[in-house]
C-alpha positions as CSV (number, residue, x, y, z in Angstrom):
1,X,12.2,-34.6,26.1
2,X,10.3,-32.4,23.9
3,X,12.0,-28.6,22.7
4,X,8.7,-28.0,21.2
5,X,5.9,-25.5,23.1
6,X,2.4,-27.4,23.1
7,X,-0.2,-25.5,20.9
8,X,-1.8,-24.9,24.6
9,X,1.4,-23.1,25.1
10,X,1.8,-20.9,21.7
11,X,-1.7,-19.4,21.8
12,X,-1.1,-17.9,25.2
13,X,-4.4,-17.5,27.7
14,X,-6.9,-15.3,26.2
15,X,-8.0,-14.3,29.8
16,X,-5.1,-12.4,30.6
17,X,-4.4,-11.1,27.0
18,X,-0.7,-12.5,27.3
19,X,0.4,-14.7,24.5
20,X,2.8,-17.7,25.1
21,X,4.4,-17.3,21.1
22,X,4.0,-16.2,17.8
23,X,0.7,-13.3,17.9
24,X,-2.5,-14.7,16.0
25,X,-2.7,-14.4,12.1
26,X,-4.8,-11.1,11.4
27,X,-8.5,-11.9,9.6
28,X,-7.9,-11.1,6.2
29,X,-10.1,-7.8,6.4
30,X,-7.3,-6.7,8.7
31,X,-4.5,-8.7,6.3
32,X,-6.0,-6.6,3.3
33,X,-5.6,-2.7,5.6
34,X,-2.4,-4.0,6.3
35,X,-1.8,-4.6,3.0
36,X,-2.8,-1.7,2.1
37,X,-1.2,0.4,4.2
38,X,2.5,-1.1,3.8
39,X,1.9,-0.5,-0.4
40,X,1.3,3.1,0.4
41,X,4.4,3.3,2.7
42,X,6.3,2.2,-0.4
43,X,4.9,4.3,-3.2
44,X,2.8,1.5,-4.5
45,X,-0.6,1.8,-5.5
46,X,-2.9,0.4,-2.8
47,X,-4.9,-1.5,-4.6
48,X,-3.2,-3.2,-7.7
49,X,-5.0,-4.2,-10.9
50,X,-5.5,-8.3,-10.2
51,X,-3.3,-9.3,-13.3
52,X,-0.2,-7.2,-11.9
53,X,2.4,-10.1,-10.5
């Protein structure tokens, strides 16, 4: 007896447009928006110098 959902299970059938678990990880086009977006939300500057950490 398994308490696991099979990977059938988790991504849900894309006919109906209902998923069966977690929602699919954005392409990173939409990851870097997102990114973006929540940075501006804060005050942060949207798109940081690459050696900030």
């Amino acid at each position: 007896m398994s308490h696991h959902k099979s990977n059938k299970a988790v991504e849900g059938d894309p006919d109906t447009g209902h998923g069966g678990g977690l929602p699919r990880r954005p392409d990173e086009e939409e990851l870097e928006e997102r990114t973006e977006l929540d940075r501006e939300e804060v005050g942060l500057d949207p798109e940081p110098d690459e050696d900030e950490s």
